[in-house]
N, C-alpha and C positions, 0 to 999 in steps of 0.2 A: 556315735557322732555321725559316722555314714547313714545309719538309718532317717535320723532330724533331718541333714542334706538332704534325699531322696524325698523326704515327706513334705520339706519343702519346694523342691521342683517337682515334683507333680501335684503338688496344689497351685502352684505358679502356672503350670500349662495347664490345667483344669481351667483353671480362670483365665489365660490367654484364649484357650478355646471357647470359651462360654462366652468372651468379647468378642474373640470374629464371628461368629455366631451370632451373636447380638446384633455386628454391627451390619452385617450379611443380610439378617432379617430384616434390618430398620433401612439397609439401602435398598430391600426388593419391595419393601412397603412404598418407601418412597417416590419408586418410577412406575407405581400400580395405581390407573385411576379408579376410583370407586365405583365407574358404570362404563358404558360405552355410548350412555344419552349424552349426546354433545349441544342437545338445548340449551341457548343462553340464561342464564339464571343471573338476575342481576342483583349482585351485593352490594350494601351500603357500609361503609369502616367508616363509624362518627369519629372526629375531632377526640383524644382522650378514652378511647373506647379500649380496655386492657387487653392483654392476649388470650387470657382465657375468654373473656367475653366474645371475642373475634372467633374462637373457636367453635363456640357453641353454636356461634350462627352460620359459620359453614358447617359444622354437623344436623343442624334443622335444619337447613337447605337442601343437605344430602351432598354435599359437594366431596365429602371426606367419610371416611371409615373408620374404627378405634383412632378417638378423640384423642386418648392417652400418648399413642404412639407417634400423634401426628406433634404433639407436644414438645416431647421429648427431642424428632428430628430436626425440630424448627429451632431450638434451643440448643441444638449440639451445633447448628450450621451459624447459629447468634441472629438467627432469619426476626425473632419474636422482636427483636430491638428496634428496626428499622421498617417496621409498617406503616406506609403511607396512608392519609386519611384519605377518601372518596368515591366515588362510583364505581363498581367494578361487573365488566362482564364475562362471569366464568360459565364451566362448564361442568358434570360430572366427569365427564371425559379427560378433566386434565388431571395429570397425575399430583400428590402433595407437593412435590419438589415446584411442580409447573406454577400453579396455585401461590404460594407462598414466595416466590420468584415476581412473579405477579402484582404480588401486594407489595414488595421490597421497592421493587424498581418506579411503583407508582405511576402502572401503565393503567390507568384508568379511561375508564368509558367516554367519548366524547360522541354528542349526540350531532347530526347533521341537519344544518336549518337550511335550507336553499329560498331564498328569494327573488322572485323571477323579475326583470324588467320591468318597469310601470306600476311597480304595488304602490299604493298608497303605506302612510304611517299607520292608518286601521287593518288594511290589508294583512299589514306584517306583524299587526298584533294579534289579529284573525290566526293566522299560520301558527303564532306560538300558542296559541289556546288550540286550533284540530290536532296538534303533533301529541298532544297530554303529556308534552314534557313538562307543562308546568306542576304534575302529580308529582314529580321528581326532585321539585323545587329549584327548579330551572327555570328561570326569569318569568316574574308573572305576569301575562298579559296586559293588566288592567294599570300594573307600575310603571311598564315599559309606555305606555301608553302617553302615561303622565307625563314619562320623562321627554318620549320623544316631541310631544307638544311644548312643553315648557322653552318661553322667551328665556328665560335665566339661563337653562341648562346649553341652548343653542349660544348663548352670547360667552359662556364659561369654557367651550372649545373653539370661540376664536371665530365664531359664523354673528353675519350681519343679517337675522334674520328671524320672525318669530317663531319656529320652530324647527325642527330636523326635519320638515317635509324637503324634497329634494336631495337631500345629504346623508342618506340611508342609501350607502351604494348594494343596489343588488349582486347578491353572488354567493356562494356557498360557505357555511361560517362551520366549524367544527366547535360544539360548546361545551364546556365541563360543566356536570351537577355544582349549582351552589353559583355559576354565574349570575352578578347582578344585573337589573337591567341597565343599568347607568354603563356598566362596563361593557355591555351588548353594542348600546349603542356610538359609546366611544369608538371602541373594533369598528363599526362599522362606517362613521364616519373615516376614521383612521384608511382607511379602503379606500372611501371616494379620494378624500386629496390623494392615495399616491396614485388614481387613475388620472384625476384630472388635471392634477400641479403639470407634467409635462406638456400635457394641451394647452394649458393657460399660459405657459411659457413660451410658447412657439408661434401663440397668436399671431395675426397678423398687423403690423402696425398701426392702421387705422380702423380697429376694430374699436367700434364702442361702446360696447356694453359691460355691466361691470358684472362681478361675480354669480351674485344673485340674479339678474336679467339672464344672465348666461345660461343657470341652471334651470331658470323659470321655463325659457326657453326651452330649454331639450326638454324637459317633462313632456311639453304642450305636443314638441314632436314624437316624442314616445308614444304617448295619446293616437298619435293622428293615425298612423298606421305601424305595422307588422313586418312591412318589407323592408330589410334591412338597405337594400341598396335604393329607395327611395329618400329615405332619408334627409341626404343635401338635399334633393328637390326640393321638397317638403317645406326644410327652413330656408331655402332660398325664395320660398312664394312669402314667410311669412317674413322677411328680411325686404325683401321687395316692399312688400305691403307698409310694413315700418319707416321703410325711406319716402313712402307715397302719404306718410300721414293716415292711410287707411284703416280701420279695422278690422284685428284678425278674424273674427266670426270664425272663432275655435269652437264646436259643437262639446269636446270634451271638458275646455275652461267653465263652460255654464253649469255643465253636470255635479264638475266637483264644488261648486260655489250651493248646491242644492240641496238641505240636508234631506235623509234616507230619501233621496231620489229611489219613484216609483221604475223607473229603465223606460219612460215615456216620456222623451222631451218633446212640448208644446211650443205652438208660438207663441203662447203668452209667456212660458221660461224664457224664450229669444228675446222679448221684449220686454223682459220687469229687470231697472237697473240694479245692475250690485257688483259689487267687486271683483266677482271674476269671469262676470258676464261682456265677454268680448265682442258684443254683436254691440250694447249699449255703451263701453268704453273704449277708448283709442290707449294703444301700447298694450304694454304685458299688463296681464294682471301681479297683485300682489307678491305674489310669491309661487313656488313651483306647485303643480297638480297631482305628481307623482314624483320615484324615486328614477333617474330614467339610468339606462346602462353605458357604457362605453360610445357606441355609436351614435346614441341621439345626440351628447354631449359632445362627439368630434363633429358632428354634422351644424349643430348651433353655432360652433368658433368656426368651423370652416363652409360653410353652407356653397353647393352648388353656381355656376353663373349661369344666369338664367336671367331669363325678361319675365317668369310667370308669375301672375299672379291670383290666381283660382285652380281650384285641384277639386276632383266629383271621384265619389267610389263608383270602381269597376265591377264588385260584389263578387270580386274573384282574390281579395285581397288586397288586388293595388289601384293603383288610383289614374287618372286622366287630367291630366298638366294644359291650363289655357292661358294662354297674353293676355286675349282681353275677354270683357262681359259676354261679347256676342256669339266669342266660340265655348262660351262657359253654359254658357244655356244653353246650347246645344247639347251637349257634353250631360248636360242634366238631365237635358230630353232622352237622351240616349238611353244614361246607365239608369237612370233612378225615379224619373217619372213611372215610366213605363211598369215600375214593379212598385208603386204607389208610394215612392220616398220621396222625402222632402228635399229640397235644393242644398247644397256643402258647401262651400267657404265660396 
């Protein structure tokens, strides 16, 4: 009977040994990464895609070491259950535990689109086709395109206007693989109103221009110049100008009214009418020329006090502010004759 006893515990501690042992080896596997190359290698987890299949393809990546063992870990921690589907940027260098942590928590890859002040809606569709995120299946250029033009789609988020030109707030957007463009652009209008709902609110009471005027506006002053603290001027000549009936003779409004403008505006551009040619129409044109930023749009609702109404590049960046015609041609003679350019607002 003693002997059965005995034969029994040390088969029982054979096999307790042989499990810390086991499990000794499967935790030092686990905090050992497969290399010390920490190049980002980026993995795709479809929708439905099983666990061995998920494995194979970080074993063809190279991301893992015995396939077996990585299995078996993943299954003992219940890790294989709760894999998120999506983009993922790993490394050899992280160890299984890290990896599969990774895919649990469904800390996926978020790509960064930055869109700078004054893009146009092709500008920003230009940006998503150089970035080749769209290889990734991340919003396709030519959809976003679609969308951001479409009257419907601008009238279905609540804007009075034929398109998202204007309403594409620039600024840096962090996007997941599998983003639609409809959803791009939602986010990004969702931007603008929470920049400009506080400006629109704080207006000043006898401001008159309505939403769309407002935004048409700052674009035109996004356009004009580069210096941020010009700005209020800027729309105080072209405010000025509006109360005098005059027109803006926006050199940038003609441009974007141009298709594939050659970067040579003529005075026959200045003088053939069209809709956003502000040399041949009085007030804003149609709708905005660009996407403008924070500043151009506080400068439009709150624009400088000022008498001017003419502004000449200085070719240093900023510009040269006049009252009237006489010190405007001067001012022309100065900066821009001289170096063979044509007359400014």
């Amino acid at each position: 009977m003693k002997k059965a006893i005995m034969a029994i515990a040390t088969t029982a501690l054979v096999i307790a040994v042989l499990a810390v042992g086991f499990l000794r080896d499967l935790y030092l596997y686990a905090k050992q990464p497969a290399s010390e190359d920490a190049s980002p290698v980026m993995t795709n987890i479809d929708p439905g895609q099983s666990f061995e299949e998920i494995v194979e393809v970080l074993n063809a990546k190279g991301l893992i070491l015995r396939p077996a063992k990585f299995k078996t870990f993943a299954r003992l921690k219940k890790y294989d259950r709760d894999i998120k589907a999506g983009l993922y940027r790993l490394s050899a260098s992280m160890s299984p535990e890290e990896i599969l942590k990774t895919l649990v928590r469904g800390k996926t890859h978020h790509f960064r689109l930055t869109i700078p002040e004054g893009f146009t809606i092709s500008q920003i569709a230009e940006t998503l086709e150089g970035t080749g995120l769209e290889d990734t299946g991340l919003v396709d250029p030519a959809k976003f395109l679609c969308v951001a033009e479409s009257r419907e789609f601008a009238e279905g988020l609540g804007l009075d206007a034929d398109s998202l030109e204007g309403y594409l707030f620039p600024d840096t957007y962090f996007l997941k693989k599998g983003v639609s463009p409809e959803r791009l652009a939602q986010t990004m209008v969702a931007r603008f109103r929470q920049v400009f709902d506080p400006l629109w609110e704080t207006r000043p009471k006898d401001y008159k221009y309505s939403v769309h005027e407002t935004v048409t506006l700052a674009s035109i002053i996004e356009k004009e110049t580069g210096a941020a603290h010009e700005r209020p001027l800027i729309s105080s000549v072209f405010h000025n100008r509006m109360n005098k009936n005059m027109r803006l003779e926006s050199d940038p409004t003609v441009i974007y009214g141009i298709d594939n403008f050659s970067g040579n505006l003529t005075k026959k551009d200045l003088k053939t009418p069209a809709p956003y040619n502000t040399y041949t129409i009085r007030g804003l044109p149609p709708g905005p020329i660009a996407n403008p930023g924070l500043e151009s749009l506080r400068a439009a609702i709150f624009p400088a006090q000022s008498k001017y109404l003419f502004f000449v590049a200085k070719n240093d960046g900023t510009h040269h502010f006049s009252v009237d015609y006489r010190e405007h041609v001067k001012a022309v003679r100065k900066y821009q004759l001289g170096n063979g350019k044509k007359d400014q607002n």
